[in-house]
PyMOL Python script that loads the backbone (N, CA, C, O; Angstrom):
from pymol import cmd

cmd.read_pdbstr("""\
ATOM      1  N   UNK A   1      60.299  22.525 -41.213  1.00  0.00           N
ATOM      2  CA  UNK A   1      60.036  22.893 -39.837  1.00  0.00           C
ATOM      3  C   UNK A   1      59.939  24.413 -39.682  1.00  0.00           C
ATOM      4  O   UNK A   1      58.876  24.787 -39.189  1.00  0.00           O
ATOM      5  N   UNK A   2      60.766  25.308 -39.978  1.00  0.00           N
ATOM      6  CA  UNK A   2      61.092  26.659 -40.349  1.00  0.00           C
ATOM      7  C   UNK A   2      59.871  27.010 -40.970  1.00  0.00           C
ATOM      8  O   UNK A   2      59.128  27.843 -40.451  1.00  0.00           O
ATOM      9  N   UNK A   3      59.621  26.493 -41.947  1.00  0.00           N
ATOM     10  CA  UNK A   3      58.422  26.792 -42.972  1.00  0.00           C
ATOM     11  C   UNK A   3      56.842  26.546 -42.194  1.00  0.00           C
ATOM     12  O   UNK A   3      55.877  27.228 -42.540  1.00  0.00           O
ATOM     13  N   UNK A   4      56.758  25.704 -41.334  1.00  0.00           N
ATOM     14  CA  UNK A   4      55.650  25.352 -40.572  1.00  0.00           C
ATOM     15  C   UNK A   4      55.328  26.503 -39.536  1.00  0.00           C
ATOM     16  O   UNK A   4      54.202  26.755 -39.109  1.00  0.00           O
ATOM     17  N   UNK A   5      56.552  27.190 -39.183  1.00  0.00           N
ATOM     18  CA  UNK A   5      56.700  27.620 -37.932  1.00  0.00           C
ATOM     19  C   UNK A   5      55.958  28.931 -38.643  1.00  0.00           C
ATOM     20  O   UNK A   5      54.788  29.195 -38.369  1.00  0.00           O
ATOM     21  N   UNK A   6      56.635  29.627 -39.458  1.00  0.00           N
ATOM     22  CA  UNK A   6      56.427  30.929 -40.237  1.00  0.00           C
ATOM     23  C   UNK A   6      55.302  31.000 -40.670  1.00  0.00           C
ATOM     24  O   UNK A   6      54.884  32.138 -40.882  1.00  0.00           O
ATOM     25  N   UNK A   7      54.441  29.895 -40.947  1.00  0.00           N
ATOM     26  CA  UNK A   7      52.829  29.738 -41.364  1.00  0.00           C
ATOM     27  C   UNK A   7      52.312  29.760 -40.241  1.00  0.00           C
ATOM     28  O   UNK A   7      51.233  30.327 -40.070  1.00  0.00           O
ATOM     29  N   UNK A   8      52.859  29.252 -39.412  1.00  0.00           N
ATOM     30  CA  UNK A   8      52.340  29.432 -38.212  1.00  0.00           C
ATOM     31  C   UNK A   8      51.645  30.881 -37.644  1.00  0.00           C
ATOM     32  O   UNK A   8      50.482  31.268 -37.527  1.00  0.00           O
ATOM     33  N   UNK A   9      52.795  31.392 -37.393  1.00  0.00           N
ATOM     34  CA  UNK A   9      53.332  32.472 -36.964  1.00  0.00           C
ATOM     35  C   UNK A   9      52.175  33.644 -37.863  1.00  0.00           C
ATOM     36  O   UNK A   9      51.375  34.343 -37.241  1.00  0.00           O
ATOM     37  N   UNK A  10      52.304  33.667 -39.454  1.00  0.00           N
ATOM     38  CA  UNK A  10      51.019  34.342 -39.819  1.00  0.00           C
ATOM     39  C   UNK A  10      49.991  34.439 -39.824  1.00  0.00           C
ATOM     40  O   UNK A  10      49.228  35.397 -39.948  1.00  0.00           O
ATOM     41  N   UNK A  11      49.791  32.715 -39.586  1.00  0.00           N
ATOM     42  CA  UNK A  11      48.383  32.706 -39.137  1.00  0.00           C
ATOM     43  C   UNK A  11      47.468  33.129 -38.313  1.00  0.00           C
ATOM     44  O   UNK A  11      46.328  33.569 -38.459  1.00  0.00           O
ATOM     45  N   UNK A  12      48.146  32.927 -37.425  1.00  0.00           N
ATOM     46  CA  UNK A  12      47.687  33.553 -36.121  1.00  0.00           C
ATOM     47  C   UNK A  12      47.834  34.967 -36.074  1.00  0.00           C
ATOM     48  O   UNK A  12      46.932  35.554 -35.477  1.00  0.00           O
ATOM     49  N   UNK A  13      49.013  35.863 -36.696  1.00  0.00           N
ATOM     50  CA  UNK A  13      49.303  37.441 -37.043  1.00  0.00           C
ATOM     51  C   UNK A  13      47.374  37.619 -37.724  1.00  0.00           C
ATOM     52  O   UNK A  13      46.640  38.532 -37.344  1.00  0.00           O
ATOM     53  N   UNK A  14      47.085  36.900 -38.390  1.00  0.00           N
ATOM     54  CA  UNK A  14      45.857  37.157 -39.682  1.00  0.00           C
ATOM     55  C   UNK A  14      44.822  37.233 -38.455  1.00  0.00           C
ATOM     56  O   UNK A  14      44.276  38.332 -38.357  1.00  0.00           O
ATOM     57  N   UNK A  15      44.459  36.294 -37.523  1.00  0.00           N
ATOM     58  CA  UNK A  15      43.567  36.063 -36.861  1.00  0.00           C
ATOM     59  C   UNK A  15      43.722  36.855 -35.888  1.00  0.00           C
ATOM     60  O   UNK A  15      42.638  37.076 -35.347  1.00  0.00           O
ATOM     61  N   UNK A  16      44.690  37.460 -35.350  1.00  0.00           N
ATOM     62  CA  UNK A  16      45.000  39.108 -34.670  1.00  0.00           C
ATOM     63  C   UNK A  16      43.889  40.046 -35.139  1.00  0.00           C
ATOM     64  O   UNK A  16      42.771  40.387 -34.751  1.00  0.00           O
ATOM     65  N   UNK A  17      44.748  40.311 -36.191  1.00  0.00           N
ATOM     66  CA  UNK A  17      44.509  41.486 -36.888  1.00  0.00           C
ATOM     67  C   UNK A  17      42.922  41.549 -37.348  1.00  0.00           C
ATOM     68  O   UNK A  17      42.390  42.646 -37.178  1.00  0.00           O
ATOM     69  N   UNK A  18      42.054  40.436 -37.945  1.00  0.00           N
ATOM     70  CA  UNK A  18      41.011  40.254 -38.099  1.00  0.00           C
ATOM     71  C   UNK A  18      39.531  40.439 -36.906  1.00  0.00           C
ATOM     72  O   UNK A  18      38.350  40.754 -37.053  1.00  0.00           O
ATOM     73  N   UNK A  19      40.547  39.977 -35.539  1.00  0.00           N
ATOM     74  CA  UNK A  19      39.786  39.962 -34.234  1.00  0.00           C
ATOM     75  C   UNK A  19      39.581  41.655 -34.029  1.00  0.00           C
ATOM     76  O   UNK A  19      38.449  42.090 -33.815  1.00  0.00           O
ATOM     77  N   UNK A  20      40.674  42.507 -34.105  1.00  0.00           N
ATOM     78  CA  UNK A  20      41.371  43.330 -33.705  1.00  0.00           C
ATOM     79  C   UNK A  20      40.193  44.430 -34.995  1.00  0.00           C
ATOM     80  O   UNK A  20      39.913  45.521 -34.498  1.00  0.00           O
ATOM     81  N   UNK A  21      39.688  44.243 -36.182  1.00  0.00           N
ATOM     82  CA  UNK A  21      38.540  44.755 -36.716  1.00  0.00           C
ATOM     83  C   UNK A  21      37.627  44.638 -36.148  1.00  0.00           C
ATOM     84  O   UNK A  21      36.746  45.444 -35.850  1.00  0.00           O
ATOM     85  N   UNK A  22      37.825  43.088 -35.840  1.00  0.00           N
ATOM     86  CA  UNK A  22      35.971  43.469 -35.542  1.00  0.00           C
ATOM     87  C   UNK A  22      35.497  44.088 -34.394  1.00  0.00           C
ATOM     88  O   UNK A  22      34.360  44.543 -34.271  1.00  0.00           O
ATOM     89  N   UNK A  23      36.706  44.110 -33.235  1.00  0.00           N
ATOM     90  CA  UNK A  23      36.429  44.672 -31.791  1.00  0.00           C
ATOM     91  C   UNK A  23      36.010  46.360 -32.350  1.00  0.00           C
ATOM     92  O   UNK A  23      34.956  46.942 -32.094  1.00  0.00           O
ATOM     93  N   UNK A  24      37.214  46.921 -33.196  1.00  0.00           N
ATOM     94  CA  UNK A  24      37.082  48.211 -33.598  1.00  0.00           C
ATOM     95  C   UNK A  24      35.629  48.152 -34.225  1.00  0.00           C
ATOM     96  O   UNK A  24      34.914  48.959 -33.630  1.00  0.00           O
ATOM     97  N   UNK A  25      35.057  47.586 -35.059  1.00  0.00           N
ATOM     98  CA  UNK A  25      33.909  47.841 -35.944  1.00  0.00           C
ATOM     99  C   UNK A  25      32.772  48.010 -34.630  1.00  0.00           C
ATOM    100  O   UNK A  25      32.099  49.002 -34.353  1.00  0.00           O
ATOM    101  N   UNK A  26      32.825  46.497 -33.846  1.00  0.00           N
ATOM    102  CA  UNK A  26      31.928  46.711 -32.909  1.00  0.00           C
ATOM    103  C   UNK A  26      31.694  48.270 -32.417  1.00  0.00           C
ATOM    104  O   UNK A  26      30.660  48.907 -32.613  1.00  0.00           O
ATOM    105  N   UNK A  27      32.990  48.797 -31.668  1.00  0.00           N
ATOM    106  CA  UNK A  27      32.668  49.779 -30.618  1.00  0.00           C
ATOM    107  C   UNK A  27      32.354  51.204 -32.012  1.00  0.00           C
ATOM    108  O   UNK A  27      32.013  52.296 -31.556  1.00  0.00           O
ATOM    109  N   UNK A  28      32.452  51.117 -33.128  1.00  0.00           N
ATOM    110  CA  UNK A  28      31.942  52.423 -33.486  1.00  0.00           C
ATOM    111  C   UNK A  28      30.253  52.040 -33.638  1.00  0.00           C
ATOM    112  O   UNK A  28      29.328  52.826 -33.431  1.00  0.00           O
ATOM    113  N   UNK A  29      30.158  50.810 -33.998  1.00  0.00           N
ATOM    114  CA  UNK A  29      28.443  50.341 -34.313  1.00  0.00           C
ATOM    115  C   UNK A  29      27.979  50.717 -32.761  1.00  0.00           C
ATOM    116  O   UNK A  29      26.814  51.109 -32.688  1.00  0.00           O
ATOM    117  N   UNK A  30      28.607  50.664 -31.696  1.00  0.00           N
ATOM    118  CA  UNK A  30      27.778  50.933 -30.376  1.00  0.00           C
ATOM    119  C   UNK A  30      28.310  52.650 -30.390  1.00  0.00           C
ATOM    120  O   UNK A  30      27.715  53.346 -29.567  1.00  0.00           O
ATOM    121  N   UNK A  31      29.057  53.157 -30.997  1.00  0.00           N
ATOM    122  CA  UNK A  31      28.948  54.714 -30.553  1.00  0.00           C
ATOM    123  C   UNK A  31      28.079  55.114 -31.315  1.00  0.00           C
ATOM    124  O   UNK A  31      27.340  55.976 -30.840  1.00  0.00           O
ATOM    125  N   UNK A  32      27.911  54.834 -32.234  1.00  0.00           N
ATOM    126  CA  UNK A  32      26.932  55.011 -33.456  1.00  0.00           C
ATOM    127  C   UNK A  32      25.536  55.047 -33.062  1.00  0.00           C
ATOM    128  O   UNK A  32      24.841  56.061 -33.128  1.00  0.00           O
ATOM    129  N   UNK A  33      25.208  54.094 -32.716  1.00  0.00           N
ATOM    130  CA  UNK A  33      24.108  53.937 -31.628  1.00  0.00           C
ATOM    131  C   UNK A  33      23.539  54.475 -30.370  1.00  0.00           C
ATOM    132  O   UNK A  33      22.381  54.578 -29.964  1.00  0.00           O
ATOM    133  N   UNK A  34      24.854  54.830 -29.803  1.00  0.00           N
ATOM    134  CA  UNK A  34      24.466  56.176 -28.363  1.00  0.00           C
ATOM    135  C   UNK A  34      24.291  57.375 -29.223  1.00  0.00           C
ATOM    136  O   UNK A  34      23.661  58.350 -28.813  1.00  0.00           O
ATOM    137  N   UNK A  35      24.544  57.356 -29.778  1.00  0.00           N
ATOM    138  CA  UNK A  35      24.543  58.968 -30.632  1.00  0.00           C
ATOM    139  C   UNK A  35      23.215  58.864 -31.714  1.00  0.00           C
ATOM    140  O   UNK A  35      23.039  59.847 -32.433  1.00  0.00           O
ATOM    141  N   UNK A  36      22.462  57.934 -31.825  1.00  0.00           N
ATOM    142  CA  UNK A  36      21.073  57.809 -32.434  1.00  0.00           C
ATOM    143  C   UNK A  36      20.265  58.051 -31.661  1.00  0.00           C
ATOM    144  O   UNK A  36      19.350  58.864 -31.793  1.00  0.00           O
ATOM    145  N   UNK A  37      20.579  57.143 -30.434  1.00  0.00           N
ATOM    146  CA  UNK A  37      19.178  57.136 -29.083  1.00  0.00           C
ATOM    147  C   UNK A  37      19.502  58.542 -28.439  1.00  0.00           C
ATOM    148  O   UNK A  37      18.442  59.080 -28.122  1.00  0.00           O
ATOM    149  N   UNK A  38      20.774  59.447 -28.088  1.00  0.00           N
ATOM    150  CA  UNK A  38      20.386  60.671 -27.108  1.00  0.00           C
ATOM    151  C   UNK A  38      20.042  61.856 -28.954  1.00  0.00           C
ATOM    152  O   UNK A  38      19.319  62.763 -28.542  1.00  0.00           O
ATOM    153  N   UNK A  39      20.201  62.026 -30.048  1.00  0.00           N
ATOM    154  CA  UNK A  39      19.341  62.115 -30.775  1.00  0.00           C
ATOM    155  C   UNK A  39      17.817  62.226 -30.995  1.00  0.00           C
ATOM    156  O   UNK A  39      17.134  63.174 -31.384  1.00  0.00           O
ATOM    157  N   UNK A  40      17.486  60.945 -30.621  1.00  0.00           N
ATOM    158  CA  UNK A  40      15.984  60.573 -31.003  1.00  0.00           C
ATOM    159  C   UNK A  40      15.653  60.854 -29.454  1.00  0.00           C
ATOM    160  O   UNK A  40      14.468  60.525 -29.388  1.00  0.00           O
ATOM    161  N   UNK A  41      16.120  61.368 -27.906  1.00  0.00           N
ATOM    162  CA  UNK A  41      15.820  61.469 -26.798  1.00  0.00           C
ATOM    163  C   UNK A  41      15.896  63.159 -27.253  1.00  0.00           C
ATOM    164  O   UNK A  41      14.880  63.808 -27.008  1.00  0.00           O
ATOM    165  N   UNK A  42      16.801  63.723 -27.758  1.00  0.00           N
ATOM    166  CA  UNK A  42      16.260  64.882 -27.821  1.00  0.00           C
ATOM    167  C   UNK A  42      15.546  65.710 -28.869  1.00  0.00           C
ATOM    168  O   UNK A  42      15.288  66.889 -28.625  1.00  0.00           O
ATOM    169  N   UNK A  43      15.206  65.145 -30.045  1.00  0.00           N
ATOM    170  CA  UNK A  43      14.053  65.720 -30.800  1.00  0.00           C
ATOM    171  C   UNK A  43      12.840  65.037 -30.350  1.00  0.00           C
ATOM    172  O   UNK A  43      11.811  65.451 -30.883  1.00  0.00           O
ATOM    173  N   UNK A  44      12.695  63.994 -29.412  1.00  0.00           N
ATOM    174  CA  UNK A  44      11.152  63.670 -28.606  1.00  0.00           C
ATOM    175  C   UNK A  44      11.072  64.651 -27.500  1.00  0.00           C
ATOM    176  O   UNK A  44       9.986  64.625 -26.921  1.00  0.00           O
ATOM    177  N   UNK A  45      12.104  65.683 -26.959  1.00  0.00           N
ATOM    178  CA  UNK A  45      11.826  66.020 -26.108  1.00  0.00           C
ATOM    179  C   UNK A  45      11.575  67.368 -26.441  1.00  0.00           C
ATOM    180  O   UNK A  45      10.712  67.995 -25.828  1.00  0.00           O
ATOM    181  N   UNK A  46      12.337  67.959 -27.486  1.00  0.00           N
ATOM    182  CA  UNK A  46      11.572  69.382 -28.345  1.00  0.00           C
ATOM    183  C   UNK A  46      10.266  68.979 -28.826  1.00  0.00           C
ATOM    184  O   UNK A  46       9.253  69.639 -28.592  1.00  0.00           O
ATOM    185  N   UNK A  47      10.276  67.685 -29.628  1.00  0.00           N
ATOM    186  CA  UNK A  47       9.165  67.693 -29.828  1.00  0.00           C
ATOM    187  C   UNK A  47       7.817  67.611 -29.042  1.00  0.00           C
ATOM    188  O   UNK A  47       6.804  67.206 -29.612  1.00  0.00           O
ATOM    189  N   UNK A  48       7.806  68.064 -27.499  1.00  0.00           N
ATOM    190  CA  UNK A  48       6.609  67.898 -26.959  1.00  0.00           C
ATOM    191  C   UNK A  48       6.593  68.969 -26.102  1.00  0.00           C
ATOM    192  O   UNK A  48       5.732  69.137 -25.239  1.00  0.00           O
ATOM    193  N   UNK A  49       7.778  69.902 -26.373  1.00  0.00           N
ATOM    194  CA  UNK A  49       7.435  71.409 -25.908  1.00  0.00           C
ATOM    195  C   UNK A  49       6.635  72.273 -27.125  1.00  0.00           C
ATOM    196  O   UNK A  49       6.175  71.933 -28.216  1.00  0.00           O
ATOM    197  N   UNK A  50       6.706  73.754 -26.286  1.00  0.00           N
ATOM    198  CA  UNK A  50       5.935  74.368 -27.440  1.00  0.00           C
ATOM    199  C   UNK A  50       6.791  74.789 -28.016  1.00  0.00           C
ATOM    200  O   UNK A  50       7.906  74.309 -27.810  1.00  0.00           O
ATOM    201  N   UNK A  51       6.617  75.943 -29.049  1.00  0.00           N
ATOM    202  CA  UNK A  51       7.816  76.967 -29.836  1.00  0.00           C
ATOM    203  C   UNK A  51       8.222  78.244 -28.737  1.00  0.00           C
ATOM    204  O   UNK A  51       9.433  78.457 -28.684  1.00  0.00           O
ATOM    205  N   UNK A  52       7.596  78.878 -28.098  1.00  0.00           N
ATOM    206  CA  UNK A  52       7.807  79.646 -27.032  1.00  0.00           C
ATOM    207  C   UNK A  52       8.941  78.739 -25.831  1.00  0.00           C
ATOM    208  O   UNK A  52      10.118  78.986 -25.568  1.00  0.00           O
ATOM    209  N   UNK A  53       8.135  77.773 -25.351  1.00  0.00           N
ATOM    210  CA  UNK A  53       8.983  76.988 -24.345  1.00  0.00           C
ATOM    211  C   UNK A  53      10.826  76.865 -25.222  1.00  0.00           C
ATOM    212  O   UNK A  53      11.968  77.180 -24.887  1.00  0.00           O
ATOM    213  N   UNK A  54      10.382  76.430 -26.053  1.00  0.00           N
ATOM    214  CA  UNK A  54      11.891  76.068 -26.888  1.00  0.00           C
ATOM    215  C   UNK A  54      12.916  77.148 -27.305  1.00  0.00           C
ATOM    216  O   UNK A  54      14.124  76.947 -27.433  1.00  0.00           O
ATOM    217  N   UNK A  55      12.215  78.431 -27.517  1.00  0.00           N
ATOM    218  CA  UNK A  55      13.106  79.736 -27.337  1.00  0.00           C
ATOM    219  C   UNK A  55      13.225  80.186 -26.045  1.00  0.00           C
ATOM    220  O   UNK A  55      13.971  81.100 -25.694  1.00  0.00           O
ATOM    221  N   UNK A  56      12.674  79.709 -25.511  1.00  0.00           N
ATOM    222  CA  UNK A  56      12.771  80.462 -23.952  1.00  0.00           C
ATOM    223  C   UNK A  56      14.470  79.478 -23.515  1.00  0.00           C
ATOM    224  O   UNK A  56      15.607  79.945 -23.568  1.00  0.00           O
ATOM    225  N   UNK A  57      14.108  78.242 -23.165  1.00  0.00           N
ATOM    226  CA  UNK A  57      15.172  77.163 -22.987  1.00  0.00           C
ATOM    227  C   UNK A  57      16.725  77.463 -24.036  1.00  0.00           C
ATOM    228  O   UNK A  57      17.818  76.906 -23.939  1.00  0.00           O
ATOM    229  N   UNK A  58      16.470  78.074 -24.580  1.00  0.00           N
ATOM    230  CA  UNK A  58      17.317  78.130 -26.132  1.00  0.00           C
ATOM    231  C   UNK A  58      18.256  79.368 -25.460  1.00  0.00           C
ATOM    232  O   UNK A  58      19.476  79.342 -25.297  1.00  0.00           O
ATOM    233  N   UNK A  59      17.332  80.444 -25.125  1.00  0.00           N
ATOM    234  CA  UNK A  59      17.933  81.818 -24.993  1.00  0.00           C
ATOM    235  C   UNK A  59      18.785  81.352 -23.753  1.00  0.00           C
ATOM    236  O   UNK A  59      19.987  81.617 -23.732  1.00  0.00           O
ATOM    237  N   UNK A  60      18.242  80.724 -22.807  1.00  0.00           N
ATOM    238  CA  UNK A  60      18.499  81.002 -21.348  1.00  0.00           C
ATOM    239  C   UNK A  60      20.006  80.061 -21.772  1.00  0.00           C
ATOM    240  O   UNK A  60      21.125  80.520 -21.541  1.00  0.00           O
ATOM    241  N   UNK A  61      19.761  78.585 -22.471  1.00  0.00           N
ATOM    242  CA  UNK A  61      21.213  78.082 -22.818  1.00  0.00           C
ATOM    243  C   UNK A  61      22.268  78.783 -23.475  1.00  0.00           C
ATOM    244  O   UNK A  61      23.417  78.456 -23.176  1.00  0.00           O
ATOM    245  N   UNK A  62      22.062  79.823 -24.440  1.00  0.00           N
ATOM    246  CA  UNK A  62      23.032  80.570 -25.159  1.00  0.00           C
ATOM    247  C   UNK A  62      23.115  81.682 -24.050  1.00  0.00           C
ATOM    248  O   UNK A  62      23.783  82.581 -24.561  1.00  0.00           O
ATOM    249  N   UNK A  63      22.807  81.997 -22.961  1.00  0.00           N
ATOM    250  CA  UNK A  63      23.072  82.990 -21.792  1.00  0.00           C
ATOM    251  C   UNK A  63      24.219  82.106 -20.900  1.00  0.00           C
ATOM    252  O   UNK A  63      25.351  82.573 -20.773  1.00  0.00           O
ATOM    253  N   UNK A  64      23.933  81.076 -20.420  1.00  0.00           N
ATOM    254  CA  UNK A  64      24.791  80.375 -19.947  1.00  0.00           C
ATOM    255  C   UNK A  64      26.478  79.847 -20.412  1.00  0.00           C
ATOM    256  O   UNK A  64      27.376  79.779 -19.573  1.00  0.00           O
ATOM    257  N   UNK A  65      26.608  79.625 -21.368  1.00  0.00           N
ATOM    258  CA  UNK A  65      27.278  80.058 -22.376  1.00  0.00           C
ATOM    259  C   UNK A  65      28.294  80.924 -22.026  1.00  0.00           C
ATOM    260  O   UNK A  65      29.015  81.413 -22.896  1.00  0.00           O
TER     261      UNK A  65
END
""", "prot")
cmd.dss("prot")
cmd.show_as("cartoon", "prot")
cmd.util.cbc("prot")
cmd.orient("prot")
């Protein structure tokens, strides 16, 4: 009975701890992912200025600063 209980008892500890990865794995695969798309949002958005426009924006941000 003791012995049932204690298997018990780990089992469910295992299926914790296992849930308790994958929630963690999830939320870095979705930070991982915001941090690809504002990435790829901002080299599409240098990429369709000019080189002038992009030092101009550049200077005025390191002024702000």
């Amino acid at each position: 009975m003791v012995a049932a209980a204690f298997a018990a008892f780990f089992v469910t500890l295992a299926k914790i701890f296992r849930f308790g990865k994958k929630v963690e794995q999830r939320k870095r695969t979705e930070k991982t992912l915001k941090i690809a798309i504002t990435r790829f949002e901002v080299e599409d958005e240098v990429n369709k200025k000019s080189d002038v426009d992009i030092r101009s924006d550049l200077s005025e941000w390191v002024r702000k600063k």
